[in-house]
C-alpha positions as CSV (number, residue, x, y, z in Angstrom):
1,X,0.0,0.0,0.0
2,X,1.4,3.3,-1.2
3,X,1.4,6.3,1.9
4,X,1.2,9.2,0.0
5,X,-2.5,10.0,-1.4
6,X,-0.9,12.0,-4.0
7,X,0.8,8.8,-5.4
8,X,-2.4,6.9,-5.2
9,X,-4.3,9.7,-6.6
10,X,-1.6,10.0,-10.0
11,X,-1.4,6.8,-10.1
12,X,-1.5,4.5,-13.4
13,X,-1.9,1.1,-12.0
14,X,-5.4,-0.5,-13.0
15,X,-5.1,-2.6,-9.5
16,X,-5.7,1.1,-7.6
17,X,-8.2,2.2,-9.9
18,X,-10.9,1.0,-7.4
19,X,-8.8,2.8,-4.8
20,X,-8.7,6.2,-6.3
21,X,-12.3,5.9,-6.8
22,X,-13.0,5.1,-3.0
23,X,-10.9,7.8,-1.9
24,X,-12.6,10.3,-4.5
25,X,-16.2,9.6,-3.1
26,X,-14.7,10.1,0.7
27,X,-13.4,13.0,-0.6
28,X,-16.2,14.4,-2.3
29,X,-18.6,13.2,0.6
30,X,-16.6,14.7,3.2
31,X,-16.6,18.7,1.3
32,X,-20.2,18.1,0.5
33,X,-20.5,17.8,4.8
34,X,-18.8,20.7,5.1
35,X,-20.6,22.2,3.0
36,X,-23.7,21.7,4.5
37,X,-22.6,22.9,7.5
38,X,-21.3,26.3,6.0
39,X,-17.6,25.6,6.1
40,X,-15.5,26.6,2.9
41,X,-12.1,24.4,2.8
42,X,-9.9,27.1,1.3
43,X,-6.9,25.1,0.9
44,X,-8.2,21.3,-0.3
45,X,-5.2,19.8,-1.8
46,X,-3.9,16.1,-1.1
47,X,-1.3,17.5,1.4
48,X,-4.4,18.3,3.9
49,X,-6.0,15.2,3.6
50,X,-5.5,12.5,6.1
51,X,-5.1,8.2,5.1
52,X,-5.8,6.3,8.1
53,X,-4.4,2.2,7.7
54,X,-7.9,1.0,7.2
55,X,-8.5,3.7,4.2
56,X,-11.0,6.1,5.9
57,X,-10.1,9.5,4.2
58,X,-10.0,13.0,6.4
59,X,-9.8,16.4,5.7
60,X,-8.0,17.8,7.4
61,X,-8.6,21.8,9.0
62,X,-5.8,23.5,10.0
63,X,-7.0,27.3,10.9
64,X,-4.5,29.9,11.7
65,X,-5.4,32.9,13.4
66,X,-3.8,35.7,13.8
């Protein structure tokens, strides 16, 4: 299993095909929540997502206030 979404995500390999689609509907189901709960993610990109070992994907919030 690869650790970096972002080499899932780009990846060629029919065998994680299934994977990347998984992890797209998390993703997608997880802004559509925050969504519906007024929260804008400003900054979605694979570096702020979250893989836990049993391939639940988080987004992940990290608000800095100033």
């Amino acid at each position: 299993m690869m650790n970096n979404i972002s080499d899932v995500i780009m990846s060629r390999d029919d065998e994680l095909a299934g994977e990347v689609k998984t992890l797209l509907r998390q993703l997608l189901r997880g802004v559509q929540h925050l969504h519906d709960n007024w929260i804008i993610h400003r900054d979605l990109k694979a570096s702020n997502l979250l893989l836990s070992h049993k391939g639940i994907l988080k987004v992940s919030l990290f608000i800095v206030s100033i």
